[in-house]
Kinemage of the C-alpha trace (Angstrom):
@kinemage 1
@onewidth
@group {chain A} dominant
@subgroup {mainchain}
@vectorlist {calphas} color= white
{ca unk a 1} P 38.468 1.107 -1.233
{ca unk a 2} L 35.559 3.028 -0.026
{ca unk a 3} L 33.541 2.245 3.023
{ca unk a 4} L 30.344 2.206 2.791
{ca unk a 5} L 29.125 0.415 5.450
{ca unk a 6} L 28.743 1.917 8.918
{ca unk a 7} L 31.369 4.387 8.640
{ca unk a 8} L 33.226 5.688 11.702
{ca unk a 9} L 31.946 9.217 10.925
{ca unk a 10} L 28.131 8.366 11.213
{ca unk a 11} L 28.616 6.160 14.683
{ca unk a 12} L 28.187 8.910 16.829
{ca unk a 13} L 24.402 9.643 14.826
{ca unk a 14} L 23.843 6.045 14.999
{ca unk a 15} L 24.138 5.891 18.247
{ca unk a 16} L 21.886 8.887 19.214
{ca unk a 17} L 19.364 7.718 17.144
{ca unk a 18} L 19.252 4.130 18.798
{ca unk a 19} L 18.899 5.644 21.889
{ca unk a 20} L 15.664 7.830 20.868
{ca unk a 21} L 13.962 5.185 19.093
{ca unk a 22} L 10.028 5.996 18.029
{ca unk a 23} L 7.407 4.132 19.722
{ca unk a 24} L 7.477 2.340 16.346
{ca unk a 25} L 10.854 1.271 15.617
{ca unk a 26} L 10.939 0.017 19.251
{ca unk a 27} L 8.134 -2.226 18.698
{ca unk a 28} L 8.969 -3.635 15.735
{ca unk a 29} L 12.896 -4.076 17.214
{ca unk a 30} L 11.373 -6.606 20.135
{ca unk a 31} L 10.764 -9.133 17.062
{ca unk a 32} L 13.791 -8.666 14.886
{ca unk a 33} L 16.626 -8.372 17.774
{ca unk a 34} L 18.298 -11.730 19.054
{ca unk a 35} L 18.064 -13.383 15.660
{ca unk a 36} L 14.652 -14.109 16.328
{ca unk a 37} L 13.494 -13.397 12.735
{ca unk a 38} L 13.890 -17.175 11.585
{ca unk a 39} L 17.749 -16.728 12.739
{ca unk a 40} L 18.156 -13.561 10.774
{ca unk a 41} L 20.263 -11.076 12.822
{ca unk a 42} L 19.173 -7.853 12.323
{ca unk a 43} L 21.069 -4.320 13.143
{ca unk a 44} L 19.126 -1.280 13.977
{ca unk a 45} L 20.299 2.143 12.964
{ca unk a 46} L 22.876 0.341 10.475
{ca unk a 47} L 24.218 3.145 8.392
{ca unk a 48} L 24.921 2.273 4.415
{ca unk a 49} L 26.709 5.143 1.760
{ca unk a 50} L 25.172 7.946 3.997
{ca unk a 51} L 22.181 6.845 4.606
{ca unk a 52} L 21.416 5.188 7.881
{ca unk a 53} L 18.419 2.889 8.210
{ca unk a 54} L 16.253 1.904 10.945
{ca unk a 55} L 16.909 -2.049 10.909
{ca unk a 56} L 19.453 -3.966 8.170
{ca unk a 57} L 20.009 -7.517 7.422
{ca unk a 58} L 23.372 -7.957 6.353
{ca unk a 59} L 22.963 -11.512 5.362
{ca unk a 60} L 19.863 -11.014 3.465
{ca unk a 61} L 20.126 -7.364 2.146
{ca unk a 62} L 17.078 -6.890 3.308
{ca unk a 63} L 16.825 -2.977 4.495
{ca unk a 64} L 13.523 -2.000 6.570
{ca unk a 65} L 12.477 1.583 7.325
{ca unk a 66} L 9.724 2.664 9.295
{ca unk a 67} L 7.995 6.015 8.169
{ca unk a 68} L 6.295 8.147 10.570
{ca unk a 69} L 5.004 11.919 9.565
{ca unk a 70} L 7.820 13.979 8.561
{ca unk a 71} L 8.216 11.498 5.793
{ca unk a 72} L 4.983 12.519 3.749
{ca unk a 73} L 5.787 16.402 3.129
{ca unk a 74} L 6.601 16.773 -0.533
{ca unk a 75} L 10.319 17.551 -0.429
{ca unk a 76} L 11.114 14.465 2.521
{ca unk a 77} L 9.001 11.569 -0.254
{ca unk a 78} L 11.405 13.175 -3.107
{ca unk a 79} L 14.239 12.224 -0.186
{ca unk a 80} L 12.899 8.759 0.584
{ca unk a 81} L 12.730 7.304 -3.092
{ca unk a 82} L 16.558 8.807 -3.596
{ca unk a 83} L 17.265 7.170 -0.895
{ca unk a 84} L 15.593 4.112 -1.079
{ca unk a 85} L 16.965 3.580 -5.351
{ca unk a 86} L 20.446 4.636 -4.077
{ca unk a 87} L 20.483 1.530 -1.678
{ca unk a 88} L 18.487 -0.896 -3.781
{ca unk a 89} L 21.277 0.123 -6.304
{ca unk a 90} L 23.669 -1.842 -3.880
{ca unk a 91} L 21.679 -4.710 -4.304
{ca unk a 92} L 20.085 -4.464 -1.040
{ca unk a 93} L 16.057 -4.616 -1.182
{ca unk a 94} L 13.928 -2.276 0.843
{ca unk a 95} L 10.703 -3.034 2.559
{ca unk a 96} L 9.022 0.220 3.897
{ca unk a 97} L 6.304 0.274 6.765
{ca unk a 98} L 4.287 3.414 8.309
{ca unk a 99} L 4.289 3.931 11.996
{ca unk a 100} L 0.738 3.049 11.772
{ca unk a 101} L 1.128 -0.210 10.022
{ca unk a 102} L 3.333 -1.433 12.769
{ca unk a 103} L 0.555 0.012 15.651
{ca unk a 104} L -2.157 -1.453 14.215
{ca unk a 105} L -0.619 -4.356 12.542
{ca unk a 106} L 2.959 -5.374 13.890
{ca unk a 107} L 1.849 -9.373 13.290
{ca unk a 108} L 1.239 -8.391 9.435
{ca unk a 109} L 4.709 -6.340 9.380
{ca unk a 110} L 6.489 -9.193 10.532
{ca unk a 111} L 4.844 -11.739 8.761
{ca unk a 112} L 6.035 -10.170 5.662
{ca unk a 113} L 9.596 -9.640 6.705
{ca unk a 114} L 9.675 -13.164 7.443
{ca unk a 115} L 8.515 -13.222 4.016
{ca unk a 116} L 11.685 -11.556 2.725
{ca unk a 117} L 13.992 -13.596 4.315
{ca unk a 118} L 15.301 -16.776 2.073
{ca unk a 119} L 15.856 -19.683 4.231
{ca unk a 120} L 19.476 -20.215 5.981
{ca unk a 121} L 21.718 -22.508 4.599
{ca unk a 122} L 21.692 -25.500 6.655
C-alpha cells in the first residue's frame, strides 16, 4: 500500500516550512491550533500525495491553503487547481483564502471554516 499521507520523504520540507511561516499562515494558525476550531484538531504543513498544505483536518477532510503572490502568475494558478482537483479527488474538500483575506478579515476566514466543520460526534 501506498502512503500518501505525510510521507517520511517530505518531513524534512514540512518542517522547514513550519518554521518560516508567512505573516498569514501564522495568524490564521493562532485560531486553528489546540483544537480550538469547535474541537477540530488541525495540522499545519500536513503533506498529502505530494502536495503539502498549509493547515489539514484529518477528521473532517477539510484542507485550507492560504495564497499569497506567487500564486497568481499564470503558470503557479494552472499549479494550484491541479493541485487543489488532485486532493479533492481524495475526498478531501479545499477551502482557499488570500493573504489579504486573512489581514483584513481573519474573523470572516474563520467563521467560514467553522462553517466547514460538521459537528463532532458526541
Amino acid at each position: 500500500m501506498v502512503k500518501i499521507f505525510n510521507r517520511n520523504t517530505e518531513k524534512t520540507k514540512r518542517k522547514s516550512l513550519r518554521k518560516e511561516m508567512p505573516p498569514a499562515e501564522v495568524a490564521l494558525w493562532q485560531f486553528l491550533q489546540n483544537r480550538q476550531a469547535d474541537g477540530y484538531k488541525f495540522r499545519q504543513q500536513y503533506s498529502v500525495d505530494r502536495y503539502i498544505l498549509d493547515f489539514y483536518c484529518p477528521s473532517a477532510k477539510l484542507a485550507i491553503e492560504i495564497d499569497g503572490d506567487s500564486h497568481f502568475s499564470g503558470t503557479a494558478i494552472q499549479s494550484d487547481e491541479i493541485r487543489q482537483k488532485t486532493i479533492e479527488d481524495m475526498g478531501i474538500r479545499f477551502l482557499r483564502f488570500t493573504n489579504q483575506d486573512v489581514y483584513e478579515n481573519l474573523d470572516g476566514v474563520y467563521e467560514r471554516i467553522l462553517k466547514h466543520l460538521p459537528p463532532l460526534p458526541s
